[in-house]
C-alpha positions in Angstrom: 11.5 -5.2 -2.3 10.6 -7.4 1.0 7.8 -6.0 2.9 7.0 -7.4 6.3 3.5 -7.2 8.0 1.2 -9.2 10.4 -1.8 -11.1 9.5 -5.5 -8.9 10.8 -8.6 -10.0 10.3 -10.7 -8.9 7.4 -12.9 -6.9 9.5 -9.7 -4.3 9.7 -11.0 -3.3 6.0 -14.1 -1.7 7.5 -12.2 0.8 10.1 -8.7 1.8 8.6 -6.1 3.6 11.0 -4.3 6.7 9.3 -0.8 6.0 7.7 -1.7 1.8 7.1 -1.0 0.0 4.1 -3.0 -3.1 3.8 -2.3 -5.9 1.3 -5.4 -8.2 0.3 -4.1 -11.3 -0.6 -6.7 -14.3 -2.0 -5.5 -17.5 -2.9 -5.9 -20.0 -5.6 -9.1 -21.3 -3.8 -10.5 -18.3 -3.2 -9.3 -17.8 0.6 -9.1 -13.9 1.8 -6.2 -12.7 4.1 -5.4 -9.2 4.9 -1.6 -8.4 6.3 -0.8 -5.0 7.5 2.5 -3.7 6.0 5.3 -2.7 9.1 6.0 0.9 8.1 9.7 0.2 8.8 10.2 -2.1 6.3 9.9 0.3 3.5 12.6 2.1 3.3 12.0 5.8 3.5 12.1 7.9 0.3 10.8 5.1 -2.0 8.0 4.9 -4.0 5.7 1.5 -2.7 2.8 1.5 -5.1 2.8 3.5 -8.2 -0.2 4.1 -10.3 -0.2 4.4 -13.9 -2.8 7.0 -16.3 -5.0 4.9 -18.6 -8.2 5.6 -20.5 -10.4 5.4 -17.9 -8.1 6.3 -14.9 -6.7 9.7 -15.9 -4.1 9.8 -12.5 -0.9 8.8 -11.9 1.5 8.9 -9.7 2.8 6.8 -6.9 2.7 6.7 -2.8 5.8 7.6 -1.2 7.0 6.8 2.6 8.2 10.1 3.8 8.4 11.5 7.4 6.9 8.2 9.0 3.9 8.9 6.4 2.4 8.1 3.6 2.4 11.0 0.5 0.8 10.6 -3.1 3.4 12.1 -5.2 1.8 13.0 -8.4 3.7 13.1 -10.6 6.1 10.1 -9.3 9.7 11.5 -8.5 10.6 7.7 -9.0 
């Protein structure tokens, strides 16, 4: 899967827009960036993150682009 985004500054993580996917990224020396994910490069219908039960997190299920938005799909239809 090939996301493509644009670099923001890390101050974006403080005020988050509705339907935005932000990936934190830190690098081997420690370095912070914070790239916003271009909706349209995940294709509709596909699941982008999913999140698996454990112990101590009893939820699953997995967040789904569908109708221009983002949807938790519990369980994961994928």
């Amino acid at each position: 899967m090939n996301w493509t985004g644009v670099a923001v500054p890390v101050e974006t993580l403080s005020n988050i827009q509705p339907n935005t996917i932000l990936v934190v990224i830190s690098d081997d020396q420690g370095k912070v960036s914070v790239v916003k994910v271009d909706p349209e490069s995940v294709p509709t219908g596909t699941a982008i993150l999913r999140v698996t039960a454990t112990e101590d997190q009893l939820q699953s299920g997995c967040w789904v682009r569908t109708n221009g938005s983002w949807k938790w799909k519990d369980p994961c239809p994928y």
